[in-house]
LOVEX-219686 format. One record per atom (N, C-alpha, C): residue in three letters; x, y negated, z negated. Coordinates in steps of 0.2 Angstrom, whole numbers, padded with zeros to 4 digits, always signed. Atoms other than C-alpha are relative to their C-alpha. Example, Ala and Ser with C-alpha at 12.3 -4.5 7.8 and 13.67 -1.06 7.14 Angstrom:
% LOVEX-219686
ALA+0004+0006+0000;ALA+0062+0022-0039;ALA+0004-0006+0000;SER-0004+0006+0001;SER+0068+0005-0036;SER-0004-0005-0003;
END
This chain:
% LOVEX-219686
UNK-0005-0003-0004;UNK-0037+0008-0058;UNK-0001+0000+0008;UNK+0002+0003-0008;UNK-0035+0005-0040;UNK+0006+0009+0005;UNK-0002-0006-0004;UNK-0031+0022-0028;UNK+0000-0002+0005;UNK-0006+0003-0007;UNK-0017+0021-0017;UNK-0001+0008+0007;UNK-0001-0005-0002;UNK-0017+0031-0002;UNK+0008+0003+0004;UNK-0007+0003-0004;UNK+0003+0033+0006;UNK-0003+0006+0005;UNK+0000-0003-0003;UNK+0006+0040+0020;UNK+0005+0009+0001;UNK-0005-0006+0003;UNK+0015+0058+0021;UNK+0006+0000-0001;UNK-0002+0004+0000;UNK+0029+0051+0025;UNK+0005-0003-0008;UNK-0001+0001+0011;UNK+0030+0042+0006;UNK-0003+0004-0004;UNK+0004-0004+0004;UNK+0021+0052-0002;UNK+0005+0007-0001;UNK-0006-0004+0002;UNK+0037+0064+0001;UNK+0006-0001-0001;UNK-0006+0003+0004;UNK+0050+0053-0003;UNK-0002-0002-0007;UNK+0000+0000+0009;UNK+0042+0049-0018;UNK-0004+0005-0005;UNK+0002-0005+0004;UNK+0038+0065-0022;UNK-0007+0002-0004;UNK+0009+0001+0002;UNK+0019+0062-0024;UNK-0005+0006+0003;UNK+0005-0003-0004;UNK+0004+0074-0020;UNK-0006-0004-0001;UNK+0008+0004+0001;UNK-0014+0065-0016;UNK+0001-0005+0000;UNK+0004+0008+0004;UNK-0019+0048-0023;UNK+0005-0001-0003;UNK-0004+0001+0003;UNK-0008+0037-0031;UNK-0003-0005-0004;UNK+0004+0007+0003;UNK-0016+0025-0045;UNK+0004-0005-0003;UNK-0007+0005+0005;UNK-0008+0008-0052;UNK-0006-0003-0003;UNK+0002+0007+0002;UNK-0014-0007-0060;UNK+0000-0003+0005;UNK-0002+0006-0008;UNK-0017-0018-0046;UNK-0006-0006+0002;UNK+0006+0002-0004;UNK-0030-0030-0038;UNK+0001-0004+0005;UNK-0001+0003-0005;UNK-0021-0037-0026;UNK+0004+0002+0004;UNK-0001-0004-0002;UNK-0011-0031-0013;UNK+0010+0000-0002;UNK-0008+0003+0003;UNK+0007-0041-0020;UNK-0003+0006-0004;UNK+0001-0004+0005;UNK+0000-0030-0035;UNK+0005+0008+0001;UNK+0001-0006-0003;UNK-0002-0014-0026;UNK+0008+0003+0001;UNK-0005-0002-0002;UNK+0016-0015-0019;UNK+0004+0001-0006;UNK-0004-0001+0004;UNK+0025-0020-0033;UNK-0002+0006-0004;UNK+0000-0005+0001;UNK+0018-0006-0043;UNK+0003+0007+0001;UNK-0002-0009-0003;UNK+0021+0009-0031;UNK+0008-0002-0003;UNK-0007+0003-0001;UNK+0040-0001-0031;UNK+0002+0003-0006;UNK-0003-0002+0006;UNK+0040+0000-0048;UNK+0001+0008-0004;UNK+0001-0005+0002;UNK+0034+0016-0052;UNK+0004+0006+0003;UNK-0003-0004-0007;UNK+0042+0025-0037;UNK+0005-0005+0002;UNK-0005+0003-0003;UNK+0059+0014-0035;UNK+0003+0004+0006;UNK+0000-0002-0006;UNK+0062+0026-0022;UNK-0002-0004+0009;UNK+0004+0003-0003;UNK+0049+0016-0011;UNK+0002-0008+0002;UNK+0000+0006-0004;UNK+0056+0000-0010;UNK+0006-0001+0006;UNK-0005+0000-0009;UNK+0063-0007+0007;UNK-0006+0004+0004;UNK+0004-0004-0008;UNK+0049+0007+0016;UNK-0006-0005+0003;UNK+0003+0003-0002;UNK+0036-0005+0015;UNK-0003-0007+0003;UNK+0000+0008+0000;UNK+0040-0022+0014;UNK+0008-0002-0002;UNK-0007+0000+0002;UNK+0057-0029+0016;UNK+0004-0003-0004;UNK-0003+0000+0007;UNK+0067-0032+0000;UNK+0002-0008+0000;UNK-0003+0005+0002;UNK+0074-0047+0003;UNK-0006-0007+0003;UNK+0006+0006-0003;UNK+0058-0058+0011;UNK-0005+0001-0003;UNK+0005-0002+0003;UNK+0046-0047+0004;UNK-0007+0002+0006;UNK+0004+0001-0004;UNK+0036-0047+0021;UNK+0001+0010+0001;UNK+0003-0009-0001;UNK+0027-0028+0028;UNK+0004-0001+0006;UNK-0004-0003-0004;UNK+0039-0020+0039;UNK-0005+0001+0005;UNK+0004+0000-0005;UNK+0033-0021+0057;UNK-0004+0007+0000;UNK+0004-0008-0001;UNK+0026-0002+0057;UNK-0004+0003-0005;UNK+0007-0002+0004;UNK+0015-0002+0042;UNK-0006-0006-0003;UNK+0007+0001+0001;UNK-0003-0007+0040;UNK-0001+0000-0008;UNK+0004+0000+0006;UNK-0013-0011+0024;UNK-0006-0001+0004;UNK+0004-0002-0002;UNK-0031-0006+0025;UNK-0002+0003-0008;UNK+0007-0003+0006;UNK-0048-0006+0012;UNK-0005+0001+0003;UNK+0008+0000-0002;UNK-0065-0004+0016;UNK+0001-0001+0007;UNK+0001+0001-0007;UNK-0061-0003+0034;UNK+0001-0005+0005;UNK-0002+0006-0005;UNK-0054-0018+0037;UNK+0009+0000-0003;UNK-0006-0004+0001;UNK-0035-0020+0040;UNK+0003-0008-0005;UNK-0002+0005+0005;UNK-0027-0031+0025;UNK+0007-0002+0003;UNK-0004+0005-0001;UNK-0011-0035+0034;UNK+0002-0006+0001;UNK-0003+0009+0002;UNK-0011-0051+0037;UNK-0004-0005-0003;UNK+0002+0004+0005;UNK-0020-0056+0025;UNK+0005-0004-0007;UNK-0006+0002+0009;UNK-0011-0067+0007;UNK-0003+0006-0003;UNK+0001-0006+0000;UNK-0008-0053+0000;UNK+0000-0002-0010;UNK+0000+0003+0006;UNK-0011-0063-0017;UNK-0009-0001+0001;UNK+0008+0001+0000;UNK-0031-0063-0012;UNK-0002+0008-0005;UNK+0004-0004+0003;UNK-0042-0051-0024;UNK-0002+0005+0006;UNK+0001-0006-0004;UNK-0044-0032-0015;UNK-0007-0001-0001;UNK+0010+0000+0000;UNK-0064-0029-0010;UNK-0002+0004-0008;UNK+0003-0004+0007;UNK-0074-0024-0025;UNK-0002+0006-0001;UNK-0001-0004+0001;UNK-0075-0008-0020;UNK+0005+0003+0001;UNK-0007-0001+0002;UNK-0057-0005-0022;UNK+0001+0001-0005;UNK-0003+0002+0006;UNK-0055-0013-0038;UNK-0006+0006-0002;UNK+0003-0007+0006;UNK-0071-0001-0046;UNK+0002+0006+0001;UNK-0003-0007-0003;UNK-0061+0015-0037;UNK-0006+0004+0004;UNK+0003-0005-0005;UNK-0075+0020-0025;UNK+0002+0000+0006;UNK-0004+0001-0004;UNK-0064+0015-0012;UNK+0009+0001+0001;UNK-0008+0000+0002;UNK-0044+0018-0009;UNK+0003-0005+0004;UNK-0007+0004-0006;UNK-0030+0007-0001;UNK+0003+0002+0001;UNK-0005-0005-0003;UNK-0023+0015+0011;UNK+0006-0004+0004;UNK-0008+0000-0004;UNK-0004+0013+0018;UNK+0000+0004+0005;UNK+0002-0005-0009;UNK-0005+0019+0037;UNK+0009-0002+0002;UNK-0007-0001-0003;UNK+0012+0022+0045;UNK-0003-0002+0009;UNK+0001+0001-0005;UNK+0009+0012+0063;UNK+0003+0005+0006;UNK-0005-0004-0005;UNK+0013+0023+0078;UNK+0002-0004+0006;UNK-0001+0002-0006;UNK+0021+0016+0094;UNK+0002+0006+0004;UNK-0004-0004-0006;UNK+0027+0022+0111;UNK-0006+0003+0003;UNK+0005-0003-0008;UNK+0017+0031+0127;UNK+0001+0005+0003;
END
């Protein structure tokens, strides 16, 4: 199981508390999971008709940031054994 972290944000639209876990090991996975699971979520993160991450959220494992990575590449290995999470970060702008 792969632990999702969203940001408050989703986590209140889809009515989630904490951690979210799916089947996942990649990050194509990841998303369609939450989507599925929480059809509420889709459109927030990626957008529906391209499939591409909406300019203001970040993917991030181990501390490195997975946005613009293929998002068809295998998550780090600590992700996929759950000592790690993949976090959803909500970018901030403005000054």
């Amino acid at each position: 199981m792969t632990r999702v972290v969203l940001p408050y944000h989703l986590r209140s639209l889809a009515q989630v508390e904490g951690e979210v876990t799916v089947e996942a090991k990649t990050v194509a996975e990841v998303l369609d999971a939450l989507e599925a699971e929480h059809p509420v979520l889709v459109g927030t993160m990626r957008d529906p008709a391209t499939g591409k991450r909406r300019s203001f959220v970040r993917f991030f494992a181990c501390k490195e940031d997975l946005s613009h990575t293929s998002y068809d590449e295998p998550l780090p290995s600590a992700v996929l054994e759950g000592s790690e999470p993949f976090l959803v970060v909500g970018a901030m702008a403005g000054g």
